[in-house]
N, CA, C and O atoms as a printed pandas DataFrame, in Angstrom:
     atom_number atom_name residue_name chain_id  residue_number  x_coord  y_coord  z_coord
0              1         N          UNK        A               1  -11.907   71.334  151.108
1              2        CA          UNK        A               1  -10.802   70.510  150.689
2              3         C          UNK        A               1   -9.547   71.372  150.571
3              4         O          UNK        A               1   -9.559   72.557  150.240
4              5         N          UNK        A               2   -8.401   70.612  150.894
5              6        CA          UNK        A               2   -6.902   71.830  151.230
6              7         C          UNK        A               2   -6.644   71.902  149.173
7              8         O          UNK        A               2   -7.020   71.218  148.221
8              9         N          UNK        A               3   -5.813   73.135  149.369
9             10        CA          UNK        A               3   -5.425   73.737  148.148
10            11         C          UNK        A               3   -4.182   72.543  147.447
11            12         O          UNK        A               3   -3.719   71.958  148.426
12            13         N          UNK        A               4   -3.906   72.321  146.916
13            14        CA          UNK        A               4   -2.600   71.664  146.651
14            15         C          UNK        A               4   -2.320   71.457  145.202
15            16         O          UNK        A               4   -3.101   71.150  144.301
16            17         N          UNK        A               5   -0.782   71.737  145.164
17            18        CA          UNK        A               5   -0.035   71.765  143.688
18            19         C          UNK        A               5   -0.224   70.788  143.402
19            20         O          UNK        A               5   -0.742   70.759  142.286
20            21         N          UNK        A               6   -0.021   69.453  144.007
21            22        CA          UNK        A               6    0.221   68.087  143.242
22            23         C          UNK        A               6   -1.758   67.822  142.495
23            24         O          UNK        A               6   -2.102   67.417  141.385
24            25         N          UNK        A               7   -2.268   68.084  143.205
25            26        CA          UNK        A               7   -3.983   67.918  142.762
26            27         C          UNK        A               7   -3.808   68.895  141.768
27            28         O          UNK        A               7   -4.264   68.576  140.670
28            29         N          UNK        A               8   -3.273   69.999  141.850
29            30        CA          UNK        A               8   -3.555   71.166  140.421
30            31         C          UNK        A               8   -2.921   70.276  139.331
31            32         O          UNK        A               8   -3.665   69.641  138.583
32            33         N          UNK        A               9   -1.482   70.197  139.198
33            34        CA          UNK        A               9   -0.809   69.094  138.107
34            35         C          UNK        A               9   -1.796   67.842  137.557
35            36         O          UNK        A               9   -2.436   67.549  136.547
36            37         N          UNK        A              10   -1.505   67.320  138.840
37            38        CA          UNK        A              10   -2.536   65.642  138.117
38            39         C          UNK        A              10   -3.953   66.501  137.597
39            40         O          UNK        A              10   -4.421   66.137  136.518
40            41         N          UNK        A              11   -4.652   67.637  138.338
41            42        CA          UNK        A              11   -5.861   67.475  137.008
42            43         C          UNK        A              11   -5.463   68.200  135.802
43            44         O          UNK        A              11   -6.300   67.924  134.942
44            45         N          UNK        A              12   -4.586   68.992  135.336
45            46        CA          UNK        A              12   -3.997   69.349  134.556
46            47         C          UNK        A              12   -3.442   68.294  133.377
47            48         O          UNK        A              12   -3.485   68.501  132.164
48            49         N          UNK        A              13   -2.983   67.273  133.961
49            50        CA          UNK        A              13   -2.423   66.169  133.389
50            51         C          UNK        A              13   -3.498   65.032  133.096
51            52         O          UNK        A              13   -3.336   64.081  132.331
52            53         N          UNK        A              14   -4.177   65.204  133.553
53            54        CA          UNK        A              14   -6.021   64.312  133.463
54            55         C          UNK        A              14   -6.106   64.986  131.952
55            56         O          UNK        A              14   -6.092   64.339  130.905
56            57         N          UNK        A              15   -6.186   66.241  132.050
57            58        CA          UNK        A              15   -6.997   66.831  131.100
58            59         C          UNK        A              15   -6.219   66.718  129.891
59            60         O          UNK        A              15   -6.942   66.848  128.903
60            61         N          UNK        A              16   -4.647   66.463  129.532
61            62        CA          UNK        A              16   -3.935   66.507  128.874
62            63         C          UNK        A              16   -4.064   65.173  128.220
63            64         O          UNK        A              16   -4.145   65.028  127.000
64            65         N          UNK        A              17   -4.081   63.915  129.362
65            66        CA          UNK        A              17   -4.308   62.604  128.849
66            67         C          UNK        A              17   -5.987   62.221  127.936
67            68         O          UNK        A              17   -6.112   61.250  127.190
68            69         N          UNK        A              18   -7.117   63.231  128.235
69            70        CA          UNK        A              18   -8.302   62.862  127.688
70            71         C          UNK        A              18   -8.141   63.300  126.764
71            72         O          UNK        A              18   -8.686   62.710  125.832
72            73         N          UNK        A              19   -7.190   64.781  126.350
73            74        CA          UNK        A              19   -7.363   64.907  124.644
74            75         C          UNK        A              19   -6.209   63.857  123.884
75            76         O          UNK        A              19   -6.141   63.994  122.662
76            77         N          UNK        A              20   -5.739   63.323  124.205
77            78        CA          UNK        A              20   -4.806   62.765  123.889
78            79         C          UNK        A              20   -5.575   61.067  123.297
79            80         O          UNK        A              20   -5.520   60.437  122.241
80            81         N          UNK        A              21   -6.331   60.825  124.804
81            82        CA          UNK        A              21   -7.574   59.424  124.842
82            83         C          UNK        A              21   -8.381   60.623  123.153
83            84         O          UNK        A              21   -8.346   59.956  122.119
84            85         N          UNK        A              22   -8.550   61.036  123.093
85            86        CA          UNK        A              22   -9.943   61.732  122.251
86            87         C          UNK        A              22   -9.243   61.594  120.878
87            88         O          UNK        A              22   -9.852   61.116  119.921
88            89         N          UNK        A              23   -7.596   62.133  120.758
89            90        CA          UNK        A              23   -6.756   62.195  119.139
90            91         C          UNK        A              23   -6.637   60.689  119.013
91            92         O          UNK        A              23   -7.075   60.216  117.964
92            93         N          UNK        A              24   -6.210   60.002  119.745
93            94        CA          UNK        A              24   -5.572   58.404  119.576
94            95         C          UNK        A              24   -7.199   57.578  118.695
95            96         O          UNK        A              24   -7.308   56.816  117.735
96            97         N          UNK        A              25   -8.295   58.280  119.704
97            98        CA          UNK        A              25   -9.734   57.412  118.779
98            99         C          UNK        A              25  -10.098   57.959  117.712
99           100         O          UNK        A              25  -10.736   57.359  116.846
100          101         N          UNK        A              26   -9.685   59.360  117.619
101          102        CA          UNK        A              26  -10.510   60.178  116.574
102          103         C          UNK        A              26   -9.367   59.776  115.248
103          104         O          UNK        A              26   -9.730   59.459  114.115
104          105         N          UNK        A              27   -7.926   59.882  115.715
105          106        CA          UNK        A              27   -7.182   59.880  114.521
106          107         C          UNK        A              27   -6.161   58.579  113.932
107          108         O          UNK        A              27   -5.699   58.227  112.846
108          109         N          UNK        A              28   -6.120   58.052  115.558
109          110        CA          UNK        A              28   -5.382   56.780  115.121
110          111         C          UNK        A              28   -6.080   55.821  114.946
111          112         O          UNK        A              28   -5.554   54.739  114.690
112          113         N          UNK        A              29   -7.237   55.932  115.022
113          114        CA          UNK        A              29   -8.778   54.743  115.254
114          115         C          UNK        A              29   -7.563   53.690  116.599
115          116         O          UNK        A              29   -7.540   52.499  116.290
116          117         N          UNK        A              30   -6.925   53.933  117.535
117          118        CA          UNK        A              30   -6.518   52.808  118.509
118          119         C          UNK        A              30   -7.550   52.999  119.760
119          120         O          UNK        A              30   -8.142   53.999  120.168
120          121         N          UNK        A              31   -7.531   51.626  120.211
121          122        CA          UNK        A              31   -8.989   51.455  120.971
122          123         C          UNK        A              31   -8.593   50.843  122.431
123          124         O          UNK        A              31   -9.312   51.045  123.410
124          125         N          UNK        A              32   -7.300   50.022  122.503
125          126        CA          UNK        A              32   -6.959   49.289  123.315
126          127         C          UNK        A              32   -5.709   50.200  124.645
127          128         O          UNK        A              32   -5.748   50.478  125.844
128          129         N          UNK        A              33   -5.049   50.315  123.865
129          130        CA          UNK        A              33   -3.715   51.261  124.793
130          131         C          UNK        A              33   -4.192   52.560  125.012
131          132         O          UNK        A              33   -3.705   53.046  126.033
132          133         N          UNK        A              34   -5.097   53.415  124.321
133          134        CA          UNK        A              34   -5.423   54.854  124.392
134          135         C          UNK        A              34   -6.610   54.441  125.628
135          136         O          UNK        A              34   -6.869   55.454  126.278
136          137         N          UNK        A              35   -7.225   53.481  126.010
137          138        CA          UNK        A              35   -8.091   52.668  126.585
138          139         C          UNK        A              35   -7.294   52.784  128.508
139          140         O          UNK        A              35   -7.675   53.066  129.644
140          141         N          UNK        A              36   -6.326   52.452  127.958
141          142        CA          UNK        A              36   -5.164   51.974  129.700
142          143         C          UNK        A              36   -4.544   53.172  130.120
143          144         O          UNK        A              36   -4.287   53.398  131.302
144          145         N          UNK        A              37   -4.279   53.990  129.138
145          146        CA          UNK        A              37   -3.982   55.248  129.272
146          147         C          UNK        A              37   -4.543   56.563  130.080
147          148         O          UNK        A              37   -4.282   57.306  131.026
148          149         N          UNK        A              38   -5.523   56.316  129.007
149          150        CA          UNK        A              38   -6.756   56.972  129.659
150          151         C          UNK        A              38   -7.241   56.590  131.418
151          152         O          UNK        A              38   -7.573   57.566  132.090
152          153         N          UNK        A              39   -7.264   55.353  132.024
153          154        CA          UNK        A              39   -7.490   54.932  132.908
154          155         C          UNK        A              39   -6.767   55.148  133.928
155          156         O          UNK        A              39   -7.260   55.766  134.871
156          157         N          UNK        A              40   -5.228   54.621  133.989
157          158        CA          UNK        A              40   -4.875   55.442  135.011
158          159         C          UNK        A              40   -4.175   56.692  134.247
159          160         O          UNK        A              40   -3.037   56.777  134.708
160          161         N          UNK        A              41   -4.280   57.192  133.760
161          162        CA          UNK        A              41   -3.741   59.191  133.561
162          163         C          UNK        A              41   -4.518   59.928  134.280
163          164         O          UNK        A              41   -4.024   60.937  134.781
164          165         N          UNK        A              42   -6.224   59.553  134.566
165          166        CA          UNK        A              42   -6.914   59.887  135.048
166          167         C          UNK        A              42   -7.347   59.579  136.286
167          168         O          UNK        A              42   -8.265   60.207  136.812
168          169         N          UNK        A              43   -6.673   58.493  136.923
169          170        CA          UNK        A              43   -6.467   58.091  138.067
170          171         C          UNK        A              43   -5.756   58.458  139.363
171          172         O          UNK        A              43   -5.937   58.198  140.553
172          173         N          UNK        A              44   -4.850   59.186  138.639
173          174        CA          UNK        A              44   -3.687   59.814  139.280
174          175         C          UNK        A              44   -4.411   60.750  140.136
175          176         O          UNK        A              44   -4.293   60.682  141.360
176          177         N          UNK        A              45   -5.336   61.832  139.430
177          178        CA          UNK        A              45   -5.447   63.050  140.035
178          179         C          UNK        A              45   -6.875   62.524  141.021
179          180         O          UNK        A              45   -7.152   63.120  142.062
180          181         N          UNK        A              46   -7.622   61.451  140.565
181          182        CA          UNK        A              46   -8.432   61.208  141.507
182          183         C          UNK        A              46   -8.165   60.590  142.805
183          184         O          UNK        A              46   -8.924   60.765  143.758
184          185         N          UNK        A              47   -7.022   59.813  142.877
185          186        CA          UNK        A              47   -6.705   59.150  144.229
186          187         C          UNK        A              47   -6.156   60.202  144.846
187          188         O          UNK        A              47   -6.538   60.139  146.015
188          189         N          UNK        A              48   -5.063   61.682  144.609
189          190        CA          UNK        A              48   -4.888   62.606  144.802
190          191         C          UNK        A              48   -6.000   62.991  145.913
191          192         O          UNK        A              48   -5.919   63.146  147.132
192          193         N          UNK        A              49   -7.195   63.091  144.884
193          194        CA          UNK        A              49   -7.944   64.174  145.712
194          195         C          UNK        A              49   -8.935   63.192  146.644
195          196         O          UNK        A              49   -9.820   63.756  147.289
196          197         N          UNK        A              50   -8.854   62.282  146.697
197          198        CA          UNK        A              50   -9.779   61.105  147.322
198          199         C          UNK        A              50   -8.941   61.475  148.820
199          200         O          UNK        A              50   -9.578   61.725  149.843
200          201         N          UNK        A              51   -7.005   61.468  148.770
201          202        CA          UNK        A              51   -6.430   61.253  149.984
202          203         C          UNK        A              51   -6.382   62.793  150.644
203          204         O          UNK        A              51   -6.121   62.991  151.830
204          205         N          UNK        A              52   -6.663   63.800  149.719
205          206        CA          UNK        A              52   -6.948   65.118  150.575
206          207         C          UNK        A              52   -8.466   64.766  151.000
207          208         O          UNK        A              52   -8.600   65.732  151.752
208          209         N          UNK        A              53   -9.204   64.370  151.047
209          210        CA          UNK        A              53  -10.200   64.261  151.500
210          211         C          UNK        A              53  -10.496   63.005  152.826
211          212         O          UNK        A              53  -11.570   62.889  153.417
212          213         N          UNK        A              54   -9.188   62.108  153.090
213          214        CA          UNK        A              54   -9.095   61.146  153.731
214          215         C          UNK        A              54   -9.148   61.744  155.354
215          216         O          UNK        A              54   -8.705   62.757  155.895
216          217         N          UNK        A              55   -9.874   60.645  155.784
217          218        CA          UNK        A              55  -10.008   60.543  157.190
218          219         C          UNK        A              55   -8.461   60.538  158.345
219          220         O          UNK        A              55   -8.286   61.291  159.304
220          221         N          UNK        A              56   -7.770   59.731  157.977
221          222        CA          UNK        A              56   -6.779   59.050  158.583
222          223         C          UNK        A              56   -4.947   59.528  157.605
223          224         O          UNK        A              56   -4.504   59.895  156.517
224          225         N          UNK        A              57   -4.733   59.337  158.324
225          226        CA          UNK        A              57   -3.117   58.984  157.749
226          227         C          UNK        A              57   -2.968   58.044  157.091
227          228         O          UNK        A              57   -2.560   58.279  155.954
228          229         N          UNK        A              58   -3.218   56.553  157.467
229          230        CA          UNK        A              58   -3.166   55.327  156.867
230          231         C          UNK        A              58   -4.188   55.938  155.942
231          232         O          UNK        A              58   -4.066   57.014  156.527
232          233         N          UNK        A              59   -4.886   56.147  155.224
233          234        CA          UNK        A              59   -5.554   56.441  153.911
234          235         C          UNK        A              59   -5.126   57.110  153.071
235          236         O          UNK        A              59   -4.956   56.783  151.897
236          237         N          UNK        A              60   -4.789   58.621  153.809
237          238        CA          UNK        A              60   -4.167   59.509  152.866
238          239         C          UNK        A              60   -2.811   58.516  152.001
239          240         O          UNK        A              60   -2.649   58.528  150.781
240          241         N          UNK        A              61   -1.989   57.742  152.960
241          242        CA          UNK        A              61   -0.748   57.345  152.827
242          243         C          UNK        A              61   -1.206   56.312  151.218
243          244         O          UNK        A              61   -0.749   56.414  150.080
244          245         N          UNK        A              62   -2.185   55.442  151.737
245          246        CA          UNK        A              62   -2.871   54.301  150.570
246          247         C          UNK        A              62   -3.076   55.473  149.765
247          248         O          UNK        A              62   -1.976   55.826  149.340
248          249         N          UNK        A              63   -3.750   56.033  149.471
249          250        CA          UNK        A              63   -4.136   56.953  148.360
250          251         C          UNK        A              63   -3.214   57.529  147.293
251          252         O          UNK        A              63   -3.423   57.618  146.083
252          253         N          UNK        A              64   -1.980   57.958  148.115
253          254        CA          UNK        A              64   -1.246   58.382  147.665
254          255         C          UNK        A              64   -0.428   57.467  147.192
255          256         O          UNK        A              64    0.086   57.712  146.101
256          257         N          UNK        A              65   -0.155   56.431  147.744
257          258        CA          UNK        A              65    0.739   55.654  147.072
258          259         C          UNK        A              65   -0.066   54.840  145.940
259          260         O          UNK        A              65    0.636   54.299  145.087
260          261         N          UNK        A              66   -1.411   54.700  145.842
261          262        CA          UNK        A              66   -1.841   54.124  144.290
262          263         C          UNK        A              66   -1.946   55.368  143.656
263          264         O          UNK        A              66   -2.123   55.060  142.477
264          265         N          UNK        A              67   -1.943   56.954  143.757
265          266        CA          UNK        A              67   -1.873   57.462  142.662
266          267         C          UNK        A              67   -0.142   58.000  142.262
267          268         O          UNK        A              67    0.042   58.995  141.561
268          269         N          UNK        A              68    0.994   57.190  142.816
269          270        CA          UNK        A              68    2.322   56.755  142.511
270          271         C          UNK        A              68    2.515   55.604  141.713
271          272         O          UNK        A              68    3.413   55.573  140.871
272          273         N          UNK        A              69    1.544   54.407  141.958
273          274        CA          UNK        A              69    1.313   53.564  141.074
274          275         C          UNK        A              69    0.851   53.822  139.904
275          276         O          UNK        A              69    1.655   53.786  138.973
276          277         N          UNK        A              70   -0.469   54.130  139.645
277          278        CA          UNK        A              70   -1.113   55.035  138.397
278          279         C          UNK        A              70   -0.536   56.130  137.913
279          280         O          UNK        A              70   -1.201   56.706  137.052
280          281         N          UNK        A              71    0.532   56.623  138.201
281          282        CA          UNK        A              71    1.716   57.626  137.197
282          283         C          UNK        A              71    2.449   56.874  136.740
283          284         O          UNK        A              71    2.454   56.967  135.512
284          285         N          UNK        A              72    3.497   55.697  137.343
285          286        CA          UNK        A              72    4.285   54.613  136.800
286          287         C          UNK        A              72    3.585   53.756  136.046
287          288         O          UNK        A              72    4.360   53.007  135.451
288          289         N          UNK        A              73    2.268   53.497  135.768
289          290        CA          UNK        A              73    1.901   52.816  134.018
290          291         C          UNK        A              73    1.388   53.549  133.662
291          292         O          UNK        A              73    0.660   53.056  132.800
292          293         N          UNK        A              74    1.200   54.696  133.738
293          294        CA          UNK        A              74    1.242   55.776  132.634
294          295         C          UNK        A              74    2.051   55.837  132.408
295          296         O          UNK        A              74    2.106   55.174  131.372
296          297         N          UNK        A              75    3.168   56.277  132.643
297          298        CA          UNK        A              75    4.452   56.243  132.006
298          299         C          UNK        A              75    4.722   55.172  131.242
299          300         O          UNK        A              75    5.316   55.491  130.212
300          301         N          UNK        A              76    4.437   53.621  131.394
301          302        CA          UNK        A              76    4.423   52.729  130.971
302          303         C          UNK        A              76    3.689   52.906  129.484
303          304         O          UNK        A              76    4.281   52.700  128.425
304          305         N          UNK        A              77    2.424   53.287  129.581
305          306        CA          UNK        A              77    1.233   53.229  128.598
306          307         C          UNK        A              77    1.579   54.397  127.638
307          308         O          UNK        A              77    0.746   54.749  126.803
308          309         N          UNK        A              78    2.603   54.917  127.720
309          310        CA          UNK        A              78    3.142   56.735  126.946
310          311         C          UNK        A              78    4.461   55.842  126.104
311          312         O          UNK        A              78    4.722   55.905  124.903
312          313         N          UNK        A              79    5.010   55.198  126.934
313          314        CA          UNK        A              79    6.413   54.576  126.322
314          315         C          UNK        A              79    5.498   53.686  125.254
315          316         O          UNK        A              79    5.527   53.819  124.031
316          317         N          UNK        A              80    4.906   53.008  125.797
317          318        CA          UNK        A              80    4.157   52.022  124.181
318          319         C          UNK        A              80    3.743   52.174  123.438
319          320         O          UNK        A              80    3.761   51.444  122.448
320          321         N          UNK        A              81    2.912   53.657  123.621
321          322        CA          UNK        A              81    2.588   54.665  122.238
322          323         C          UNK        A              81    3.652   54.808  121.806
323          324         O          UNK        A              81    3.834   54.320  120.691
324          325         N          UNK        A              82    4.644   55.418  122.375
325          326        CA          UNK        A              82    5.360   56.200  121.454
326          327         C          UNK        A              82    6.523   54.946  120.612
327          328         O          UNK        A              82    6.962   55.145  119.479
328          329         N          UNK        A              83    6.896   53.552  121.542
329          330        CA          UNK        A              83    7.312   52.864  120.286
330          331         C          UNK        A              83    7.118   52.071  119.735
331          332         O          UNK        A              83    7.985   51.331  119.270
332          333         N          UNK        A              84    5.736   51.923  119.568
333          334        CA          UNK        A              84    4.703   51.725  118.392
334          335         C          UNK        A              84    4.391   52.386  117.415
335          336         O          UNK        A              84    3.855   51.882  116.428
336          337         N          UNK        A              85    4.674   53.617  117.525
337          338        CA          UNK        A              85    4.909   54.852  116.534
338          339         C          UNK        A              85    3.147   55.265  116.485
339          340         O          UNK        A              85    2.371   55.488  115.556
340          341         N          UNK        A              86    3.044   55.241  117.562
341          342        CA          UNK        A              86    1.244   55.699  118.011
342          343         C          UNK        A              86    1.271   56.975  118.362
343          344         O          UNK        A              86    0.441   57.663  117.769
344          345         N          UNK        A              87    1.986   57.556  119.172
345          346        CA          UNK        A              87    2.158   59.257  119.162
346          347         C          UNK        A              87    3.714   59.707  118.791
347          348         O          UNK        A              87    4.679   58.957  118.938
348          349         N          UNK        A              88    3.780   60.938  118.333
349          350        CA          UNK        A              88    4.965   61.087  118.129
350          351         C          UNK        A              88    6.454   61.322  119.138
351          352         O          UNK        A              88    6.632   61.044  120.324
352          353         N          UNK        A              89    7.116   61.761  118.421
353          354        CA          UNK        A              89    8.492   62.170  119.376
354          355         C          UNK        A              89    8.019   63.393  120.349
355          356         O          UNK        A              89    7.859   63.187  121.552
356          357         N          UNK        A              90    7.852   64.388  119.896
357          358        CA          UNK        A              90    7.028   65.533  120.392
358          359         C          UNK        A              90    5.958   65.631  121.473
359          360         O          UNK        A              90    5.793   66.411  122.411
360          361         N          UNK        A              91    5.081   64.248  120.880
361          362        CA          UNK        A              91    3.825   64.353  121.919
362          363         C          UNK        A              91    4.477   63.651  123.150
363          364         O          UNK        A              91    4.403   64.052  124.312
364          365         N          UNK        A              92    5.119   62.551  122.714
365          366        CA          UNK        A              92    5.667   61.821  124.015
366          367         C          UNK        A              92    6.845   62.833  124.891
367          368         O          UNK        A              92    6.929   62.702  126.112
368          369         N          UNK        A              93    7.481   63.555  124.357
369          370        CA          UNK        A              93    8.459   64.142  125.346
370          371         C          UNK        A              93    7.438   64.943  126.310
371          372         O          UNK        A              93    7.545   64.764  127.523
372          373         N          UNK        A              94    6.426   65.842  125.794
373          374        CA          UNK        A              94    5.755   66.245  126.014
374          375         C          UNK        A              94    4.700   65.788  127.534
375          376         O          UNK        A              94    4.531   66.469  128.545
376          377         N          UNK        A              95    4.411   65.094  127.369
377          378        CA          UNK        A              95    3.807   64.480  128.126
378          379         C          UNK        A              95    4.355   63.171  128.653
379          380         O          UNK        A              95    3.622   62.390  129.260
380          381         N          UNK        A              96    5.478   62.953  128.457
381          382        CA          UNK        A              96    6.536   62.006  129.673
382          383         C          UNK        A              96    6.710   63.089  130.239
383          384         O          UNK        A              96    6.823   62.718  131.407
384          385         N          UNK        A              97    6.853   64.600  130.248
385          386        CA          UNK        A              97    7.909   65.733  130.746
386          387         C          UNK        A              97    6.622   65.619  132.097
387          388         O          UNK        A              97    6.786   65.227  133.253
388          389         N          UNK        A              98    5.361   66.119  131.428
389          390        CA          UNK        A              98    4.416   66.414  132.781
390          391         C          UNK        A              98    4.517   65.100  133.413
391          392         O          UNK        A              98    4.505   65.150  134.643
392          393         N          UNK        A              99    4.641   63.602  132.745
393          394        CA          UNK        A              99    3.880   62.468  133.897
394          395         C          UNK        A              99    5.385   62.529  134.672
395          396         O          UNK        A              99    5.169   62.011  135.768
396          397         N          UNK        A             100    6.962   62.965  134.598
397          398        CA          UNK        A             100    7.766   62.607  134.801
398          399         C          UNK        A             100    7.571   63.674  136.195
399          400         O          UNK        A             100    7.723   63.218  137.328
400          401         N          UNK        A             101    7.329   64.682  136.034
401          402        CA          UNK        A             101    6.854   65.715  137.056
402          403         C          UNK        A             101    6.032   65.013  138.115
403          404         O          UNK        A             101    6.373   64.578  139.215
404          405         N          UNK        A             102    4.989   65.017  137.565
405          406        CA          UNK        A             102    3.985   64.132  138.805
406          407         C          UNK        A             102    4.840   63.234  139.281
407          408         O          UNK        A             102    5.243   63.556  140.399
408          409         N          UNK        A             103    5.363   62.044  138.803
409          410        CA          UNK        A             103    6.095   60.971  139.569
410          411         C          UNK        A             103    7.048   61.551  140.862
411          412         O          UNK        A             103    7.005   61.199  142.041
412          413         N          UNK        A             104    7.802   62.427  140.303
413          414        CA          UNK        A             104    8.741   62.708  141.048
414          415         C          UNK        A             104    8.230   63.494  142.547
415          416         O          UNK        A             104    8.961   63.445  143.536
416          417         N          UNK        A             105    7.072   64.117  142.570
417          418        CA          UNK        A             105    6.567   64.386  142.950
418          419         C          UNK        A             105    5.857   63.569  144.227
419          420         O          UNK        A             105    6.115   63.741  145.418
420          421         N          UNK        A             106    4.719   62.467  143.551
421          422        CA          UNK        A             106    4.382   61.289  144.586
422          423         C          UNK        A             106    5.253   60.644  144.953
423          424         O          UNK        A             106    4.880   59.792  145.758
424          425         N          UNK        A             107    6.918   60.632  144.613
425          426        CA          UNK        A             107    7.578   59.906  145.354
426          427         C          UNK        A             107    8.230   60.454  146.320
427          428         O          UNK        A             107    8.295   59.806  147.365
428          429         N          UNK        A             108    8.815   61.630  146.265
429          430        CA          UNK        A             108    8.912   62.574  147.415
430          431         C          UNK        A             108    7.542   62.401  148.645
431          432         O          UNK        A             108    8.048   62.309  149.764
432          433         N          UNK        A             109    6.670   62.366  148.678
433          434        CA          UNK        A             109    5.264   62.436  148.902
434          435         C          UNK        A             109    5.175   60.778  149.864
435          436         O          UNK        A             109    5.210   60.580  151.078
436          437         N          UNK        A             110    5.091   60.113  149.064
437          438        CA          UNK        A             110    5.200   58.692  149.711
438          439         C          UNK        A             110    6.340   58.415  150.173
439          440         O          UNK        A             110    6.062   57.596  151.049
440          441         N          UNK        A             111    7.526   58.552  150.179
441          442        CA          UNK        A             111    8.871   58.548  151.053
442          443         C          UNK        A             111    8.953   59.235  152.334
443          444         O          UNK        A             111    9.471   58.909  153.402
444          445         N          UNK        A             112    8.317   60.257  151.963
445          446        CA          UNK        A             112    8.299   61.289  153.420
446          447         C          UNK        A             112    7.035   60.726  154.345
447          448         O          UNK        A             112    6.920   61.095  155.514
448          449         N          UNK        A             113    6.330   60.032  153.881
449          450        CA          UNK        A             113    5.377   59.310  154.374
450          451         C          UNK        A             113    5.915   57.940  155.322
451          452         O          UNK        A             113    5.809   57.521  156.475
452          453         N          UNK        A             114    6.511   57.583  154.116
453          454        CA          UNK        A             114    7.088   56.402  155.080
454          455         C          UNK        A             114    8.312   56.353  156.299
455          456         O          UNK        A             114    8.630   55.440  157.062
456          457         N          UNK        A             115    8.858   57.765  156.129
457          458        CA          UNK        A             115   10.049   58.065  157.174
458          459         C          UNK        A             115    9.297   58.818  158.349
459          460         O          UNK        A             115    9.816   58.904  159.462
460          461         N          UNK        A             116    7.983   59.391  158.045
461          462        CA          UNK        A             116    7.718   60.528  159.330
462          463         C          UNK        A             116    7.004   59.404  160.375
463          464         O          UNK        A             116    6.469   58.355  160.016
464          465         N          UNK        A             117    7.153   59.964  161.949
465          466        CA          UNK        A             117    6.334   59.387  162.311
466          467         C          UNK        A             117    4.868   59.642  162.398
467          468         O          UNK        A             117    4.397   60.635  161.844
468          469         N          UNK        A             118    4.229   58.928  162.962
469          470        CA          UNK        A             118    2.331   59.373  162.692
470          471         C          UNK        A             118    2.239   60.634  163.545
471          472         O          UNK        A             118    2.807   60.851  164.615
472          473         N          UNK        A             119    1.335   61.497  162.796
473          474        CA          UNK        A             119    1.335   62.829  164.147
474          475         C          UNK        A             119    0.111   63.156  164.691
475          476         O          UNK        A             119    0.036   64.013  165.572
C-alpha cells in the first residue's frame, strides 16, 4: 500500500477522535453525539485507505470524496459539542485545528480529481 500524509493525519485524527468518543462516555456520560462523532472521525481515515488500495480511478475518486464528506460532519459533530458546552473551548479549537487540516486537504485532493484528465 503507497505511503501517504493524508492516511498518516486521518489515522492520527481517528485516534484523537476515539479518546475523545472514550472522555465524552467516561466523563460526560453523552451517548448520542460522541456516538456520530466517533463514526465518521473514524471514517475519514478508512475511506482514505480503502481508495489507496482502489482498483480504478473512479474508486479512488468515490473514496475520496466520502472521506471529504466524513470530515465535513465531523466538523459538524465538534461544532455541537462544543455549543452544547460538551467539550470545551480548548478541546474544540484543538481538534477543529486537525479536522480543519484534513478538510482542506481532501478538498485539494477531490478538486484536482475533478479537473485532471483520466491517465
Amino acid at each position: 500500500m503507497k505511503h501517504s500524509i493524508t492516511k498518516d493525519k486521518s489515522k492520527a485524527f481517528a485516534l484523537r477522535i476515539i479518546r475523545l468518543y472514550q472522555f465524552l462516555i467516561d466523563e460526560k456520560h453523552e451517548f448520542v453525539l460522541s456516538k456520530q462523532v466517533l463514526r465518521s472521525g473514524t471514517s475519514i481515515g478508512a475511506n482514505i485507505t480503502e481508495a489507496l488500495c482502489s482498483i480504478s480511478r473512479k474508486e479512488f475518486s468515490a473514496k475520496m470524496y466520502i472521506a471529504f464528506k466524513e470530515c465535513a460532519e465531523t466538523k459538524y459533530w465538534l461544532e455541537l459539542l462544543f455549543e452544547a458546552n460538551i467539550i470545551t473551548e480548548p478541546q474544540f479549537i484543538s481538534l477543529s485545528k486537525d479536522c480543519e487540516e484534513l478538510y482542506k486537504m481532501l478538498s485539494s485532493i477531490t478538486k484536482t480529481l475533478k479537473t485532471t484528465p483520466n491517465s
